[in-house]
C-alpha positions as CSV (number, residue, x, y, z in Angstrom):
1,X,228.5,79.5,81.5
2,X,226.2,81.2,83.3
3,X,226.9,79.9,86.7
4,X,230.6,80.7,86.1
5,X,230.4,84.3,84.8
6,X,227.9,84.9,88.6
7,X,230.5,83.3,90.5
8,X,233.1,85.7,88.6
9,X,231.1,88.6,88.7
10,X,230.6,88.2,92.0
11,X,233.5,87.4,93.6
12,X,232.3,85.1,96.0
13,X,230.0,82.0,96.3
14,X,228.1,81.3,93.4
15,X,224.5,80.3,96.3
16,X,223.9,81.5,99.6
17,X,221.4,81.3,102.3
18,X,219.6,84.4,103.6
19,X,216.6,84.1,106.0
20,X,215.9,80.5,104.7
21,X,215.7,81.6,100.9
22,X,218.2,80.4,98.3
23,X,220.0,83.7,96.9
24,X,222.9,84.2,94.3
25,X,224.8,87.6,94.3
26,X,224.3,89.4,91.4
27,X,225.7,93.2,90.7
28,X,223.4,95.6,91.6
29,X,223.6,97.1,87.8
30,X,222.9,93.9,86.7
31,X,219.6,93.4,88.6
32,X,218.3,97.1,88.0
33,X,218.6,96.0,84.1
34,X,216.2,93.4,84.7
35,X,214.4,93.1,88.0
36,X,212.2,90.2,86.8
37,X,215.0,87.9,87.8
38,X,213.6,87.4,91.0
39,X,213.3,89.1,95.0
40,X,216.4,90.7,96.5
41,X,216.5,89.6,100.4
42,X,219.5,91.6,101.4
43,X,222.1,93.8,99.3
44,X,226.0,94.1,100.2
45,X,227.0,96.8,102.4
46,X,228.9,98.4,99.4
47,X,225.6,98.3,97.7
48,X,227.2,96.7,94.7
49,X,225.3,93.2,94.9
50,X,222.2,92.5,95.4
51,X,220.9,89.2,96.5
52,X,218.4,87.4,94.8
53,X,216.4,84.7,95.4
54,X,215.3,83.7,91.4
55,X,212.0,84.1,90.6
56,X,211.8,79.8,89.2
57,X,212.6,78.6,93.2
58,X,210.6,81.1,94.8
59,X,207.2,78.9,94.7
60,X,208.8,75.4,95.5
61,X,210.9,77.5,98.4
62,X,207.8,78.6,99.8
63,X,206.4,74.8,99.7
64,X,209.0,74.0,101.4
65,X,208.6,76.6,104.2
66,X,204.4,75.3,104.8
67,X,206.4,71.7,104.5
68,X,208.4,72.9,107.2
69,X,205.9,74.7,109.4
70,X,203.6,71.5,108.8
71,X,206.2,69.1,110.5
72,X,207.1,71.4,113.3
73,X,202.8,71.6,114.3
74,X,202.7,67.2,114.0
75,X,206.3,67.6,116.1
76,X,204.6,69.5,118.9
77,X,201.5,67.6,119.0
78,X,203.3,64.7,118.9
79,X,205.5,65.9,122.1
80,X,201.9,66.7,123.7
81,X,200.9,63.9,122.7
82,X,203.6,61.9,125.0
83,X,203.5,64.3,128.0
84,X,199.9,63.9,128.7
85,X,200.3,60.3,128.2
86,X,203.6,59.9,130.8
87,X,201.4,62.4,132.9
88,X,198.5,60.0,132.7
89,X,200.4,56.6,133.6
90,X,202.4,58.6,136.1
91,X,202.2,56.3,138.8
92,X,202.4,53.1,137.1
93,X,205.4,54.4,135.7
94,X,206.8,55.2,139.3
95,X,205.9,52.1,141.0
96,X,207.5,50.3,137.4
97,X,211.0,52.5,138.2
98,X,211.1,51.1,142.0
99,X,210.1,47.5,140.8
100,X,212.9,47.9,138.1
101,X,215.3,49.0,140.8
102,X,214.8,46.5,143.0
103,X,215.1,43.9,140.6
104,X,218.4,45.3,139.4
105,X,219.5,45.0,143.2
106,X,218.5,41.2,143.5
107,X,220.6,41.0,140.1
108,X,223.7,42.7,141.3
109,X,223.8,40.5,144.6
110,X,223.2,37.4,142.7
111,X,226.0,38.1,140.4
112,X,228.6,39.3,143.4
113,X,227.2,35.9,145.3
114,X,228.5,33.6,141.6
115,X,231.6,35.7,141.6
116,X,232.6,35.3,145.3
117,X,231.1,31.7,144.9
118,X,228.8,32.0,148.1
């Protein structure tokens, strides 16, 4: 198969990641044969094998990339979002921290006063 004679060919793994794009190795003769098979990224240090990122992926790889860049933007403005609110209820949220410790002090000495049965 196919996938077997690139794993063979190249000695290695069969997929690899460079730069966020999908690439398989494939002998630099190989590729200069046909250089439709897609965009080489990065090429060994030999300069034997080339990889390449197939042509078929390179259009759903760079939908996933906007994809990518679109959830990071709705990530940030989400985080805004929430700092400008905390920033905005500031001091509710302050006086809400003291009320909570306080409480949680009347809790602890009720529960030492059941356990030392005073």
């Amino acid at each position: 198969s196919t996938k077997e004679r690139l794993a063979v060919e190249s000695g290695g793994a069969l997929t690899m990641e460079i730069n966020g794009r999908l690439v398989i190795p494939i002998s630099q003769d190989k590729y200069s044969q046909n250089s439709m098979m897609g965009i080489v990224h990065d090429a060994s240090r030999s300069g034997k094998t080339a990889y390449v990122e197939p042509t078929e992926i390179v259009g759903p790889t760079n939908e996933l990339r906007q994809a990518e860049g679109e959830l990071r933007a709705e990530e940030a403005r989400v985080w805004r979002e929430l700092t400008e609110s905390i920033i905005r209820h500031r001091k509710e949220l302050e006086r809400n921290v003291k009320v909570i410790g306080h409480l949680d002090v009347v809790m602890g000495r009720v529960r030492l006063g059941r356990k030392l049965e005073g």
